[in-house]
PABA-461547 format. One record per residue: residue number from 1; x, y, z of N, C-alpha, C in turn. Coordinates in steps of 0.2 Angstrom, whole numbers, plus 5000, padded with zeros to 4 digits. Atoms other than C-alpha are relative to their C-alpha. Layout:
// PABA-461547
i:n_x:n_y:n_z:ca_x:ca_y:ca_z:c_x:c_y:c_z
NUM:X:Y:Z:X:Y:Z:X:Y:Z
...
END
This chain:
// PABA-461547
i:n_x:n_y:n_z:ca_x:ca_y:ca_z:c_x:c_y:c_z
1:4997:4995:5004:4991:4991:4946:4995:5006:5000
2:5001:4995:5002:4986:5009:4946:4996:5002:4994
3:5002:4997:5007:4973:5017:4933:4996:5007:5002
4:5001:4996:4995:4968:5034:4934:4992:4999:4997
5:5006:5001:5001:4951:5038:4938:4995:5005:5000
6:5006:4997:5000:4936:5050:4935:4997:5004:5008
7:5004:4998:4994:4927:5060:4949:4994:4995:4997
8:5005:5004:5005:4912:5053:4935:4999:4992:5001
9:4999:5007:4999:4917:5036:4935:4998:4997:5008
10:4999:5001:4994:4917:5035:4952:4993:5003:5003
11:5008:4997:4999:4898:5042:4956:4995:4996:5002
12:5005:5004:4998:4891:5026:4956:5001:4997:5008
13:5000:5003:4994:4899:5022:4973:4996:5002:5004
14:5005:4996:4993:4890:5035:4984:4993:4997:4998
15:5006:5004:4997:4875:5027:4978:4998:4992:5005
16:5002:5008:4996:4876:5008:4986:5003:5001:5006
17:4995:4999:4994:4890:5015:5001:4996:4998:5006
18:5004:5002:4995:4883:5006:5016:5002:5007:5005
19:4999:4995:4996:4880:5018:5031:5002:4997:5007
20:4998:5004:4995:4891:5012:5043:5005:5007:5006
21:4997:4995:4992:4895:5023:5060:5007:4995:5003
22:4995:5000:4998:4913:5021:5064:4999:5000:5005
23:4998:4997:4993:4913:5031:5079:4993:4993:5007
24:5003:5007:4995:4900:5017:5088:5001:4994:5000
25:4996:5006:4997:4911:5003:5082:5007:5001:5003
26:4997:4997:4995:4926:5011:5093:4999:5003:5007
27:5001:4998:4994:4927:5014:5111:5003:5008:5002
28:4997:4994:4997:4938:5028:5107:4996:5007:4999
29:5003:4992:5001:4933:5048:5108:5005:5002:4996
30:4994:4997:5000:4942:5061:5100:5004:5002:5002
31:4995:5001:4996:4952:5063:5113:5006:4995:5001
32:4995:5006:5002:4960:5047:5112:5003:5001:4992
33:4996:5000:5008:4962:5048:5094:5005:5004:4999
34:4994:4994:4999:4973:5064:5097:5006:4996:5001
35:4994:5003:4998:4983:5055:5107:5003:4993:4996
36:4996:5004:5001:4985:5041:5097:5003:5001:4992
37:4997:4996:5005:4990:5051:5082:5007:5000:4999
38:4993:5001:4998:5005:5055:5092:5002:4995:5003
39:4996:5008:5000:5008:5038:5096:5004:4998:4993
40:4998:5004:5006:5009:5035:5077:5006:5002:4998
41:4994:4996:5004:5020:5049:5072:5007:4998:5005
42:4996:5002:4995:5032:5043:5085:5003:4993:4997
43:4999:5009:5003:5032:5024:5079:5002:4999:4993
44:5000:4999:5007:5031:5029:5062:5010:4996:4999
45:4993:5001:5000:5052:5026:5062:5002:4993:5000
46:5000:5009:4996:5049:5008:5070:4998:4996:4991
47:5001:5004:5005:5045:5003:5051:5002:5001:4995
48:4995:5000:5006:5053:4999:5035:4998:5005:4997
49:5000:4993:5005:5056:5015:5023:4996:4996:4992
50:5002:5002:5006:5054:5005:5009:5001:4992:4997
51:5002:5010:4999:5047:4987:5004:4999:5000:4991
52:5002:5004:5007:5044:4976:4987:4994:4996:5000
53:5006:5006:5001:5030:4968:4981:5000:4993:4997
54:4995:5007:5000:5031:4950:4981:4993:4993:4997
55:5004:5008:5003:5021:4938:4972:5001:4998:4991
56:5000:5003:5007:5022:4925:4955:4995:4998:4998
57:5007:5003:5003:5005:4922:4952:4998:5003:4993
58:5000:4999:5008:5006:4930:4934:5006:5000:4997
59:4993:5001:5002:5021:4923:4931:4999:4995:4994
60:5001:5008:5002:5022:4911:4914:5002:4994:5002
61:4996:5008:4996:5035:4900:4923:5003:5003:5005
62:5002:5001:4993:5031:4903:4940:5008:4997:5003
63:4995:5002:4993:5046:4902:4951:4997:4996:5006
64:5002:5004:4994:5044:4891:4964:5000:5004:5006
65:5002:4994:4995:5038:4903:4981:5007:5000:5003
66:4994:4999:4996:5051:4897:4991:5008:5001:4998
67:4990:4997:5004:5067:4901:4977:4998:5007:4999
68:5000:4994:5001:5058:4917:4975:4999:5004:5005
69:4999:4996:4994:5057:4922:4993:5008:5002:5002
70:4996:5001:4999:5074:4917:4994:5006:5004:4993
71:4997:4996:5004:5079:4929:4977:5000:5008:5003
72:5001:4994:4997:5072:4943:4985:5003:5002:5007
73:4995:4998:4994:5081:4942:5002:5008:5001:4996
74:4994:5001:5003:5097:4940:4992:5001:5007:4996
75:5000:4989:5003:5094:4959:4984:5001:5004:5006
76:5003:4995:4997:5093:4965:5000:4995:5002:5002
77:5006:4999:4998:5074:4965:5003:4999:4998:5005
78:5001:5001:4992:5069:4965:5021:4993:5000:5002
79:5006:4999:5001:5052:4969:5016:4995:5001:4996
80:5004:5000:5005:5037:4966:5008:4994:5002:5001
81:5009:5000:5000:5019:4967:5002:4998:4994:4998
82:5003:5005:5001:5009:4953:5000:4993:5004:4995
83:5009:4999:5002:4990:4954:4988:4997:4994:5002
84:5005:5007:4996:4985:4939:5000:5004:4999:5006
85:4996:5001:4994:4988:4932:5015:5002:4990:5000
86:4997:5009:5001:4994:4913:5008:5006:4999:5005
87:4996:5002:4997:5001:4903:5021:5008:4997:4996
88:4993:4999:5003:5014:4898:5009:5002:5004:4996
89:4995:4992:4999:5020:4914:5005:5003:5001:5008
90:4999:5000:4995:5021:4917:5022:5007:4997:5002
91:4995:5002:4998:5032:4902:5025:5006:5001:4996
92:4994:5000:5004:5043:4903:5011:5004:5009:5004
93:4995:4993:4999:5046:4923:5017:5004:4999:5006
94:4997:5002:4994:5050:4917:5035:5007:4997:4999
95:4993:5005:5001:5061:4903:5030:5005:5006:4996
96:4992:4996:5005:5072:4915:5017:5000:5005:5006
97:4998:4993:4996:5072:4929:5033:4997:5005:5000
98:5004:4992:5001:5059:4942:5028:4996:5000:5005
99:5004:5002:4998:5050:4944:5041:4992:5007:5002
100:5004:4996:4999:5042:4962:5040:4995:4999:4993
101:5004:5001:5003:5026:4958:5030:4995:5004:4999
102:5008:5000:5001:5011:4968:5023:4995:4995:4998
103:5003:5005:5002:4999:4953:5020:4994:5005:4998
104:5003:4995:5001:4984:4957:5010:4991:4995:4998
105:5006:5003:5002:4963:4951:5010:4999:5001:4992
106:5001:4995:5007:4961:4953:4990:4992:5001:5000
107:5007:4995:5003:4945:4964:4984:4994:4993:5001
108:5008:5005:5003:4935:4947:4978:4998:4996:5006
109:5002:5003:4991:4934:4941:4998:4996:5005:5004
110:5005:4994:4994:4927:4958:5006:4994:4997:5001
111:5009:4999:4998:4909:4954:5005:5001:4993:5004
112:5001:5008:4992:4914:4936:5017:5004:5000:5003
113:4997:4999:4992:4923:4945:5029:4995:5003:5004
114:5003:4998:4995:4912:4944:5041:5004:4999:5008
115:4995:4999:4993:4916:4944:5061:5003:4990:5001
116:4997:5010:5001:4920:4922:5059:5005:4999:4994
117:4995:5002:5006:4929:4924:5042:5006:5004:5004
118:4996:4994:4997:4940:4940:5051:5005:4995:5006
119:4997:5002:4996:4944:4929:5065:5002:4992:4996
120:4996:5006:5003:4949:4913:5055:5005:5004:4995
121:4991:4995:5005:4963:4926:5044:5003:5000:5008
122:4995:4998:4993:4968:4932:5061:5002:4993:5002
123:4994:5007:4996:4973:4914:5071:5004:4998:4996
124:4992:5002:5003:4982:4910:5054:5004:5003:4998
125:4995:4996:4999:4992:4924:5054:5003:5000:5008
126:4999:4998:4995:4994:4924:5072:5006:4993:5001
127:4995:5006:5001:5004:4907:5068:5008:5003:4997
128:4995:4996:5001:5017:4918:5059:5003:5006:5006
129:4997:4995:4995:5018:4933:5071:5002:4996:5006
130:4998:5006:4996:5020:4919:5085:5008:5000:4998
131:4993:5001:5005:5037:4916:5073:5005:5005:5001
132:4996:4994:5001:5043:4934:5075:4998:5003:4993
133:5002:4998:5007:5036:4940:5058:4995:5007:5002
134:5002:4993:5001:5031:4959:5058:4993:5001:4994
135:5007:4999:5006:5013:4961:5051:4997:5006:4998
136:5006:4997:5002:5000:4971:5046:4998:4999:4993
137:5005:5002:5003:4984:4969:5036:4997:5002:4998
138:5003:4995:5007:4978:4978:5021:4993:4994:4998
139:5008:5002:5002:4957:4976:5016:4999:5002:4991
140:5001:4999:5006:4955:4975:4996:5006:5003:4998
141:4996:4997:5006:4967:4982:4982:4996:5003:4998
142:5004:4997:5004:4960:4997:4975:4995:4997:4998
143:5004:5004:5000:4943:4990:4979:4995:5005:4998
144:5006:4996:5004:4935:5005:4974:5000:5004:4992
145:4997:4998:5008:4943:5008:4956:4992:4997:4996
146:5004:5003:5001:4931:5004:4944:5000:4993:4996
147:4998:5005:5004:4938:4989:4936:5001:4993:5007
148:5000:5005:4992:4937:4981:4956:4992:5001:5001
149:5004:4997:4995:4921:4988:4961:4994:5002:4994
150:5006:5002:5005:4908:4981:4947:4994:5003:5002
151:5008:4999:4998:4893:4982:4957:4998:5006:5005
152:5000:4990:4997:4897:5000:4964:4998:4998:5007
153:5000:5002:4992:4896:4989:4984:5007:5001:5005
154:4993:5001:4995:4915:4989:4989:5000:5006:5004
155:4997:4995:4995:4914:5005:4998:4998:4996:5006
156:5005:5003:4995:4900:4996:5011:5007:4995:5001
157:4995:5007:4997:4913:4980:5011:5008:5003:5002
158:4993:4998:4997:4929:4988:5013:4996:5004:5009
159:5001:4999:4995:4922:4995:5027:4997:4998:5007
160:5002:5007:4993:4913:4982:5037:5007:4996:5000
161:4998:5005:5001:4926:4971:5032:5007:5004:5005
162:4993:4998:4997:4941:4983:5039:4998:5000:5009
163:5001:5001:4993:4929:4983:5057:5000:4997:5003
164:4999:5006:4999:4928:4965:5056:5009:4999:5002
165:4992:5002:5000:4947:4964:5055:5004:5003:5007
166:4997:4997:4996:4951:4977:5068:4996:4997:5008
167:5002:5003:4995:4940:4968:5081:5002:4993:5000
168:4996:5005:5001:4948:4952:5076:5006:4999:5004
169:4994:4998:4996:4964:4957:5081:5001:5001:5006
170:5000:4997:4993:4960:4965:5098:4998:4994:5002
171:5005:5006:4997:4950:4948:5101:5005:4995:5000
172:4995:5005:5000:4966:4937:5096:5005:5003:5003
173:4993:4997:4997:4977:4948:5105:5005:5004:4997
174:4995:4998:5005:4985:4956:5093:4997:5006:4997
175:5005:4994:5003:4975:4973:5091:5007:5006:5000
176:4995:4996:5004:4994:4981:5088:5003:5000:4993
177:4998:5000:5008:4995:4975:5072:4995:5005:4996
178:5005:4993:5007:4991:4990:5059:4996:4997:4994
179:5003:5003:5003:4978:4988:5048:4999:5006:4993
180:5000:4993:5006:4975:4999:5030:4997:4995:4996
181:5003:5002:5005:4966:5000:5014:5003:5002:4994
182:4994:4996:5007:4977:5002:4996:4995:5003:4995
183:5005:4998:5006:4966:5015:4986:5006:4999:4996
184:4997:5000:5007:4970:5018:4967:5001:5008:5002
185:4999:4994:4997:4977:5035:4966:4993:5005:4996
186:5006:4996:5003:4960:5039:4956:4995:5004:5005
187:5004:4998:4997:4952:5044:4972:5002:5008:5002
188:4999:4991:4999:4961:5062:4972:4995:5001:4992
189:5004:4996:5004:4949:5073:4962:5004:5005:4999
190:4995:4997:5002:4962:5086:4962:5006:5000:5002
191:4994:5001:5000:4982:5084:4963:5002:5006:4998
192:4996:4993:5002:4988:5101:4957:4997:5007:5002
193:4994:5003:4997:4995:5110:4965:5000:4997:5005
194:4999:5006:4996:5000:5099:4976:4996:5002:5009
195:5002:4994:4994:4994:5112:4993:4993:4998:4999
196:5007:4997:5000:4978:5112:4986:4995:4991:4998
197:5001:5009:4999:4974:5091:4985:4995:4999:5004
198:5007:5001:4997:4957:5086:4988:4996:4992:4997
199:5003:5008:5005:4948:5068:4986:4996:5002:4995
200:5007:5000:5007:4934:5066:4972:4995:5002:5006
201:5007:4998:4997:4918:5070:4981:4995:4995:5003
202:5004:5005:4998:4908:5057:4979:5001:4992:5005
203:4996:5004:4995:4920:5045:4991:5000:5003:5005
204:4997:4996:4995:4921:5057:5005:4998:4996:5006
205:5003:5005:4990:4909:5046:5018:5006:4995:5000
206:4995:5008:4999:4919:5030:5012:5007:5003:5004
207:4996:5001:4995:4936:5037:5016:5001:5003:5007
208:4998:4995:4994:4933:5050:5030:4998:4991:5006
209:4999:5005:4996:4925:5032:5039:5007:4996:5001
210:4994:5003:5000:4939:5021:5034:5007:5004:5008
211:4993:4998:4998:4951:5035:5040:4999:4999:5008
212:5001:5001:4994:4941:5033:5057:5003:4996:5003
213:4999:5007:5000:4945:5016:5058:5008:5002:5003
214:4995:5001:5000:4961:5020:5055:5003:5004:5006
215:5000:4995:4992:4964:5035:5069:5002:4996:5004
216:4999:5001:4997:4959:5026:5081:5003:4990:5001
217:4998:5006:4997:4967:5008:5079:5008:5001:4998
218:4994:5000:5002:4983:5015:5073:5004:4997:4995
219:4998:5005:5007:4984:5008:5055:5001:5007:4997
220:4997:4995:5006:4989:5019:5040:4995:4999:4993
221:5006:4995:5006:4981:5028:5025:5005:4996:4995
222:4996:5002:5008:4988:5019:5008:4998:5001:4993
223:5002:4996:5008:4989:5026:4990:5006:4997:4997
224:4993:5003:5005:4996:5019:4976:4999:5008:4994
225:4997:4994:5003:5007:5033:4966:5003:4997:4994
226:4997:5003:5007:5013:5029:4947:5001:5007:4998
227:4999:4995:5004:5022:5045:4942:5001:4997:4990
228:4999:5002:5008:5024:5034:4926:4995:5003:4998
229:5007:4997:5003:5006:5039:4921:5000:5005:4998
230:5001:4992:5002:5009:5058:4922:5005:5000:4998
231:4993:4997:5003:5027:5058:4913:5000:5002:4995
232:4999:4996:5006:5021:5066:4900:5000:5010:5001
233:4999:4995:4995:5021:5081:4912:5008:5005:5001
234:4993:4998:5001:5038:5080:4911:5006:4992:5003
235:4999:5007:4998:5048:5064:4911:5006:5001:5005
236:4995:5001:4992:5065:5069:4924:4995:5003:5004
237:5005:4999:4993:5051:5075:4936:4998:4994:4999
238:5005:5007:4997:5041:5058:4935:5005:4995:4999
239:4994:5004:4997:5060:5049:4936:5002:5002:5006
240:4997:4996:4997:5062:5060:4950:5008:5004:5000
241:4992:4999:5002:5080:5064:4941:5000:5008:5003
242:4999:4993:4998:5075:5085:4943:4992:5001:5005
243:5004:4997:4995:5062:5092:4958:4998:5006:4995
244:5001:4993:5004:5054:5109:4956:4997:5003:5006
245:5004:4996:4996:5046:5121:4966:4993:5004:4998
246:5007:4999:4998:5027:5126:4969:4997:5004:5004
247:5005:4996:4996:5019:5140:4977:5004:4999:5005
248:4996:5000:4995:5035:5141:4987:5003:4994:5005
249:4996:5006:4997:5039:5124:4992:5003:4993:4998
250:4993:5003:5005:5052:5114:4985:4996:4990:4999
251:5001:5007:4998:5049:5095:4981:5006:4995:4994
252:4995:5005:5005:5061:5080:4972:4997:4997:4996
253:5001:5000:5006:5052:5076:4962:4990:4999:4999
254:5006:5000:5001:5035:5071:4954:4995:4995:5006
255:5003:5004:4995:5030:5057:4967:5002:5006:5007
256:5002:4994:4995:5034:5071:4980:4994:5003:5001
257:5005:4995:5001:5021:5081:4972:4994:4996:5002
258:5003:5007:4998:5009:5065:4974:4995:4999:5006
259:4999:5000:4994:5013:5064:4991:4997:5007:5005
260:5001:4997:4999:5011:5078:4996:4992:5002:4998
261:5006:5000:5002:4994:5081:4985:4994:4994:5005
262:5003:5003:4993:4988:5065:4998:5000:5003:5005
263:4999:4998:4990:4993:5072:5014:4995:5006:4999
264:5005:4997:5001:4983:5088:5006:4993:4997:5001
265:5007:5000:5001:4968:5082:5004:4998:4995:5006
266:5003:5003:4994:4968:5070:5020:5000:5004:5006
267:5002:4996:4998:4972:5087:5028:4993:5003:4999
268:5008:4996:5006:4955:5094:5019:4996:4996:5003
269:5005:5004:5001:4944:5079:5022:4999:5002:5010
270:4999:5001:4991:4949:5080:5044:5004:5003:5000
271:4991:5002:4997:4962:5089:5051:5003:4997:5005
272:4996:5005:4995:4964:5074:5063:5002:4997:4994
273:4996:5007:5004:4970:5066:5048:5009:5004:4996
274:4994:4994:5004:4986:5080:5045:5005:4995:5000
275:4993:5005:4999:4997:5063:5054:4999:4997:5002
276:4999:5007:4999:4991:5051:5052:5005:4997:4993
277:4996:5004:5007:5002:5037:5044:4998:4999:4992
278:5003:5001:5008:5004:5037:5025:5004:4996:4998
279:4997:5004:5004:5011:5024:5014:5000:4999:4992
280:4998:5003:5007:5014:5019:4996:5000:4994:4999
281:5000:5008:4999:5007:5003:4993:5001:4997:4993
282:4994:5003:5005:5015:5003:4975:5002:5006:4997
283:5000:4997:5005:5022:5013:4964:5009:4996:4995
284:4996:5003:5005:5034:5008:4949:5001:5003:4992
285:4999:4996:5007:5042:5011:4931:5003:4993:4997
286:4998:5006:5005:5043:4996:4917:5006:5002:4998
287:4994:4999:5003:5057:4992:4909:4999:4998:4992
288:5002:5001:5007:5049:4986:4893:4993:5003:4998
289:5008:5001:5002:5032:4987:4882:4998:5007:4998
290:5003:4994:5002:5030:5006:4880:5005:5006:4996
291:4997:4994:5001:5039:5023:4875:5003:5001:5007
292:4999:4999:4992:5049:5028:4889:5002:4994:5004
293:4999:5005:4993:5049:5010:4898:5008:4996:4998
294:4992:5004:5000:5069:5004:4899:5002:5000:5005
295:4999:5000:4994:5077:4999:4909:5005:5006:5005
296:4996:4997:4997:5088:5012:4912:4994:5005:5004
297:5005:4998:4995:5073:5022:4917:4998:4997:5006
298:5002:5005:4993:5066:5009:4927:5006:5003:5007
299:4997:4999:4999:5083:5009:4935:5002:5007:5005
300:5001:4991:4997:5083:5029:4938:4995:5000:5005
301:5007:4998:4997:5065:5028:4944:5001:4998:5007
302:5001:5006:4993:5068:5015:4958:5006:5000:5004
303:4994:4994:4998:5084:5025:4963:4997:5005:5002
304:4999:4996:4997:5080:5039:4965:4992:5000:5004
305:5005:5000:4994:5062:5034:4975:5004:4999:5007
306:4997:5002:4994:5073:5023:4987:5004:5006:5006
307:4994:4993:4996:5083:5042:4991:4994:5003:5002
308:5003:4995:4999:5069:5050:4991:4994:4998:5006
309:5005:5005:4996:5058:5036:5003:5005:5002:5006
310:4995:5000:4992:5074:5039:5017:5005:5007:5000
311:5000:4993:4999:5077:5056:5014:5000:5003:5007
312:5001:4996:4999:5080:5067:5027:5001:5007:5001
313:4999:4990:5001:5084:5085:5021:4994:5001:4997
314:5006:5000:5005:5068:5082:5009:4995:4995:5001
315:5003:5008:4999:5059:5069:5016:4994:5002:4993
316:5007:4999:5005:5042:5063:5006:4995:5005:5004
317:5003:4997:4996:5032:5068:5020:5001:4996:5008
318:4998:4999:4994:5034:5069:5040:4995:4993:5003
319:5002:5006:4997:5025:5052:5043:4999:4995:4997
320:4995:5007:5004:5031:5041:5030:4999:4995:5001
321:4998:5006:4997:5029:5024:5035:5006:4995:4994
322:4996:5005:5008:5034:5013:5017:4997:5004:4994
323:5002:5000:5007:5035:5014:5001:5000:4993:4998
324:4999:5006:5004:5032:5000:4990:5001:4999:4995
325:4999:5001:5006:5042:4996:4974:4995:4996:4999
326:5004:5007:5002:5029:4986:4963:5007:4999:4992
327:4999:5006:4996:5037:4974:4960:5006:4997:5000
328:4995:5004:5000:5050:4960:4964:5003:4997:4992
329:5000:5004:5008:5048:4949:4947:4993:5002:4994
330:5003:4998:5006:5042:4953:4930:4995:4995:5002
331:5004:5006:5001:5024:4943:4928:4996:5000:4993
332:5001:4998:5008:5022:4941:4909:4993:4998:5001
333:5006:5000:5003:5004:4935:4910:4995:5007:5003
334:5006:4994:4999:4997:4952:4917:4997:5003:4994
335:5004:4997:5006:4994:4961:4901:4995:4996:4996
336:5004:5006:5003:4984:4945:4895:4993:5000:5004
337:5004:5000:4997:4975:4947:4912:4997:5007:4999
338:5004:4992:4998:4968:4966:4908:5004:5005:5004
339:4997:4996:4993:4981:4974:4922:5002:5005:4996
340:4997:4996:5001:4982:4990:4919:4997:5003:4991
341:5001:4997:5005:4972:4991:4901:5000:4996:4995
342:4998:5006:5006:4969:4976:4888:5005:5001:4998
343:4995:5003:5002:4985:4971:4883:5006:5006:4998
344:4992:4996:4997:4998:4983:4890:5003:4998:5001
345:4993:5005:4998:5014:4974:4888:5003:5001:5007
346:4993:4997:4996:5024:4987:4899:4996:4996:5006
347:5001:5003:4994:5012:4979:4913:5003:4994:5001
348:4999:5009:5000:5021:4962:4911:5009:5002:5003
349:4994:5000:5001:5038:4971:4915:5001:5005:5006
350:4996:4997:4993:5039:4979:4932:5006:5001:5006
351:4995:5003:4997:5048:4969:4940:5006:5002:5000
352:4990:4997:4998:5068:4974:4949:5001:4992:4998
353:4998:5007:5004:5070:4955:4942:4996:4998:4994
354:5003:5003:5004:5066:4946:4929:4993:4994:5000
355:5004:5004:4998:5054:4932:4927:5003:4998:5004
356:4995:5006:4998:5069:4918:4931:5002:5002:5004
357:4996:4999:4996:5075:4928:4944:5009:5004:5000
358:4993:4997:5000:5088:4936:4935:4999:5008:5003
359:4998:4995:4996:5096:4954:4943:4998:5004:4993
360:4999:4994:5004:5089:4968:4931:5004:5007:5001
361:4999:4993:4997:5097:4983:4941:5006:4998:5004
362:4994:5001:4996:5113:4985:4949:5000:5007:5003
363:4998:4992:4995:5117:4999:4964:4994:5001:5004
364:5008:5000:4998:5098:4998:4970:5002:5001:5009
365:4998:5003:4992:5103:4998:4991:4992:5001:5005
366:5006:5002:4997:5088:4994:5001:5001:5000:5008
367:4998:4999:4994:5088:5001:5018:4996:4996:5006
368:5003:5003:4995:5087:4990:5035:4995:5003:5002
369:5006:4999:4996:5073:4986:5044:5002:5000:5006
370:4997:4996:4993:5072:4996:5060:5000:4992:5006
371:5000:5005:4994:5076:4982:5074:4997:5001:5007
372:5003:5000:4992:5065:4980:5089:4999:4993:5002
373:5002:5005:4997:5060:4968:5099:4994:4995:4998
374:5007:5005:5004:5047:4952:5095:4996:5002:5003
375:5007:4998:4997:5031:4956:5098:4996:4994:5002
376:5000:5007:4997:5024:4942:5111:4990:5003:5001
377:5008:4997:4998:5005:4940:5110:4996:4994:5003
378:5000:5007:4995:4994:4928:5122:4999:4997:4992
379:5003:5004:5005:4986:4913:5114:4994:5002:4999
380:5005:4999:5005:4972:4914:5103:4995:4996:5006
381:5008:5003:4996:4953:4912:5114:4998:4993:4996
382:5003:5009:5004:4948:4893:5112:4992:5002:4996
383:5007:4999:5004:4933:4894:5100:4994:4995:5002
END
């Protein structure tokens, strides 16, 4: 879960950030990265508009994996995120039918993905994509917030660990599976107006490499967006219920503005990064624990993203991959665990379901997953 964050707070990073040259662990030039830019924006379609996040692990009473992959097919979800890459998630998602997957390395692994850990993730995911299961691979959770990123290292480790992964996958065969990093949305330094969206300053090497990475292997840029946070702004903009216009350009609402304030600021950083793929690797509205959190909000919120995720009079922005609801089920021990601020209920109440699985929301419609073909990759090099 999202917390916003400081340029200030965020200072200590630039001092421990390892110096790690992108462009000499790549074969590609700038030239290829162009071209592979417009591969992405092309492909971008080939993937789900919008996904759920799927885990019970701060659940009191823990649904069993496989009745809770099998509630969230049953909503209509076609698509998920993972915060790990558990082979039982996995199989329980398969067996209920989901087979478009973000799996995800969590933050407290970075610093033991090396080029051997890297390739032991890959073979055991490469047993799923084998299955026909749609992947790609996200390095840390908001690894550089400061509530993940104690010892002011994770810039250094998101970033070795994401070239480790990218070499992994070409090594197992599998170097079309996209690869990404989920910041916190505390790494803009400015958001308003939206045009004018520029990182914090003291991240700049971290993301401009990351985004190297990401160029040339064809992976996506991911930010988590919680208009909840800024709805004191104005609460039907951070429902998206009303839009507004900005120095002449219209938007749906306050996650537009968001949206747009990212695509600024990765224009800013590179303009090879104007299209590259963007994602939404949460964003959400409780339905309990705070002012504001009900469900009939929730409800609204999560409505009018799904319109505004598959939009085409207003899209979010022209290279869209996902959006991610956070989350599938309510996990009442989060607030207990610190997410999101000692003992903030509303964090225990995200969830489009309840703990048990019950249906909080009715009318929600969740759009298919684009259909292509399985993706056939050799067998894994004997070690």
């Amino acid at each position: 879960m999202v917390r916003l964050v400081s340029a200030l707070t965020l200072s200590a990073l630039a001092r421990f950030t390892y110096s790690v040259r992108i462009r000499d662990l790549s074969p590609l030039g700038h030239g290829d990265n162009d071209s592979l830019v417009e591969e992405a924006r092309s492909e971008t379609g080939s993937f789900c508009k919008v996904g759920v996040g799927f885990s019970v692990a701060f659940q009191k009473q823990p649904l069993a994996v496989t009745e809770a992959a099998k509630l969230v097919k049953a909503r209509g979800i076609n698509c998920v995120r993972m915060w790990s890459y558990s082979s039982e998630y996995l199989e329980a998602l398969h067996g209920a039918g989901i087979k478009d997957v973000l799996v995800n390395v969590p933050t407290g692994e970075l610093k033991d993905v090396d080029a051997s850990k890297a390739d032991a993730i890959v073979k055991g995911l490469k047993a799923f994509a084998d299955k026909g299961m749609k992947l790609r691979v996200a390095l840390g959770n908001e690894a550089l917030a400061p509530w993940e990123n104690h010892d002011g290292q994770n810039g250094g480790r998101v970033q070795m660990a994401l070239t480790h992964m990218v070499a992994a996958l070409k090594a197992n065969g599998m170097g079309s599976v996209p690869v990404t990093v989920p910041f916190q949305a505390g790494i803009l330094g400015n958001s308003y107006p939206p045009q004018a969206g520029a990182f914090a300053g003291v991240i700049l090497d971290v993301l401009r490499n990351v985004c190297e990475v990401l160029l040339a292997s064809g992976g996506e840029f991911t930010i988590h967006l919680y208009p909840w946070f800024a709805r004191q702004h104005g609460l039907d903009l951070a429902l998206g219920k009303s839009g507004n216009n900005i120095n002449g350009v219209q938007y749906s609402g306050m996650l537009h503005q968001m949206v747009a304030a990212t695509r600024a600021a990765l224009s800013r950083l590179d303009a090879r990064y104007t299209a590259i793929p963007l994602s939404i690797g949460e964003t959400g509205w409780p339905s309990a624990g705070a002012p504001d959190a009900t469900a009939a909000n929730a409800r609204e919120y999560y409505r009018n993203t799904i319109a505004a995720a598959t939009s085409e009079s207003l899209p979010l922005d022209p290279n869209l991959r996902t959006v991610f609801l956070f989350e599938a089920f309510d996990e009442k021990k989060k607030s207990g665990a610190s997410h999101g601020g000692h003992q903030k209920s509303e964090e225990d109440n995200f969830g489009l379901m309840y703990e048990s699985g019950g249906q909080k929301y009715t009318g929600l419609r969740f759009p298919e997953v684009p259909e292509e073909p399985p993706a056939v990759y050799p067998a894994c090099p004997s070690s």
